[in-house]
C-alpha positions in Angstrom: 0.0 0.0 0.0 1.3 3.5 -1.1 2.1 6.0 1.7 -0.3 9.2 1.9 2.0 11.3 -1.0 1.5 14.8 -1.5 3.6 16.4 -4.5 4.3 19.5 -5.9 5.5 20.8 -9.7 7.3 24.0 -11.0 4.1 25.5 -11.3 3.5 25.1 -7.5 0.3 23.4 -8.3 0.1 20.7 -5.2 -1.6 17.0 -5.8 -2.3 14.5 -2.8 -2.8 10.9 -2.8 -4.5 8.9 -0.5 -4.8 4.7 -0.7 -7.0 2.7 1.8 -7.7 -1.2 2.1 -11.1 -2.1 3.2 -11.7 -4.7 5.4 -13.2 -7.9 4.3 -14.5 -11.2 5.4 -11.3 -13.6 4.3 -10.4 -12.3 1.0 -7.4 -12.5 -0.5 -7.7 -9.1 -2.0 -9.4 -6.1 0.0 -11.2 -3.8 -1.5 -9.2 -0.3 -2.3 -10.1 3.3 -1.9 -7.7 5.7 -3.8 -8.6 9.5 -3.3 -6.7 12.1 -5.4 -6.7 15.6 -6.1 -4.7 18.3 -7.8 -4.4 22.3 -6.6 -3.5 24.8 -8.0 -2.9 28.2 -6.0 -5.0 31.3 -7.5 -4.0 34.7 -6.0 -4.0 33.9 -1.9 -6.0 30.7 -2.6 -6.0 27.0 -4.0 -8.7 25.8 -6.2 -9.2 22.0 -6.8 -8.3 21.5 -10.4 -8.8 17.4 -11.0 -10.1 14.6 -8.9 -10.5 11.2 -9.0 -12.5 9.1 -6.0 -12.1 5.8 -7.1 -13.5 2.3 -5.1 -12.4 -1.2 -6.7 -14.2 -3.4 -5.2 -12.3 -7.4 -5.5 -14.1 -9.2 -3.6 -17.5 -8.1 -5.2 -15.7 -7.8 -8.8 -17.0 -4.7 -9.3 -15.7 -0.3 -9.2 -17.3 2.7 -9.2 -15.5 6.2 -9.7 -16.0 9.3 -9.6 -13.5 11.9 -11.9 -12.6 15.3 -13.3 -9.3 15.4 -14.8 -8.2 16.4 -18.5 -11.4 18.8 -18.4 -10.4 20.1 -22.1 -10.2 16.7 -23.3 -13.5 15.6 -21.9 -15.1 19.0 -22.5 -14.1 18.3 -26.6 -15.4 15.3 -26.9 -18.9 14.6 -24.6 -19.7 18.7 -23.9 -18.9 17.5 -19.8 -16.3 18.2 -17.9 -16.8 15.3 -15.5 -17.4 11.6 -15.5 -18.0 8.6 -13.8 -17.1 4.6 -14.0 -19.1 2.4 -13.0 -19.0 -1.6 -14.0 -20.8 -4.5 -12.1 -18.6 -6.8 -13.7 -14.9 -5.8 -12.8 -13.2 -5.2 -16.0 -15.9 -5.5 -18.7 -17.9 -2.2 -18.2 -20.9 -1.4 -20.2 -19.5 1.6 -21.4 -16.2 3.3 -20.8 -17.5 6.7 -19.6 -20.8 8.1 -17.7 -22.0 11.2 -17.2 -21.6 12.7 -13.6 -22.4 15.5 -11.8 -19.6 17.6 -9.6 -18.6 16.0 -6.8 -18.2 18.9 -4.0 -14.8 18.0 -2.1 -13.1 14.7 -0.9 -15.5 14.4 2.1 -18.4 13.7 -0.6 -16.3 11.8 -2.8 -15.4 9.6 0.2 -19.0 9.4 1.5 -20.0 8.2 -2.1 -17.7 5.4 -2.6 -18.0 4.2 1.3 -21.8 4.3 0.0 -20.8 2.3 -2.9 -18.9 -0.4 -0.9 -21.6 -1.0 1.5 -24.2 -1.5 -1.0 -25.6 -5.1 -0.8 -27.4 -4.7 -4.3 -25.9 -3.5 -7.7 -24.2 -0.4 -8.0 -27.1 0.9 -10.4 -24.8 1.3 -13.4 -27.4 0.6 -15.8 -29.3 3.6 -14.8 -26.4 5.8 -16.0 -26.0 7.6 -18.9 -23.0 6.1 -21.0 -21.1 9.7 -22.6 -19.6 6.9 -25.5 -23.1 6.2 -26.7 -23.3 9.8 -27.2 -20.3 9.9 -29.7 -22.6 7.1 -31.7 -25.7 9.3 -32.0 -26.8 11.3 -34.7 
């Protein structure tokens, strides 16, 4: 497991990462929490630039996610800036991309994937709206 890292580049932007194993009943691979985020300072402030709350769930085979990063990129190409993953099957999602709404700060993004790891039913990733099917319409 990677220690809490927090980095900075010539620009004096500032990005954290934080990695968590989740307990489980006997499995062989815990569930992982990874919680990112890039800064960048603005006058006498910071604003949060990218994020990605992600949950990969092993022992249920499944992820959900929750991301804003390359916002140019993604603005380009689905008219959103951010997105989120989702797959019930770990590894073979139904798209590669879903629309999402802003997640506030990390507290949320935390509360949303704990959310997510708790849930005894699916994750509901057939209710989302794939941003690849988008690319397809006419």
């Amino acid at each position: 497991m990677a220690e809490p890292a927090i980095e900075t580049d010539r620009h004096a932007n500032v990005a954290f990462l934080i990695e968590a194993r989740l307990p489980d009943s006997g499995m062989p691979q815990q569930a992982l929490v990874r919680i990112r985020e890039l800064w960048t300072p603005t006058g006498g402030d910071w604003e949060r630039d990218e994020y990605a709350y992600d949950l990969v769930d092993h022992p249920r085979t499944r992820r959900r996610a929750y991301h804003l990063h390359n916002p140019d990129d993604f603005r380009s190409a689905y008219d959103v800036v951010v997105h989120e993953h989702c797959e019930e099957d770990l590894g073979a999602p139904r798209c590669a991309h879903y629309y999402g709404e802003p997640v506030a700060d990390a507290y949320r993004g935390v509360e949303l994937l704990l959310l997510a790891w708790t849930e005894d039913d699916s994750l509901g990733c057939g209710d989302l709206r794939c941003l690849d099917e988008r690319l397809r319409d006419p």
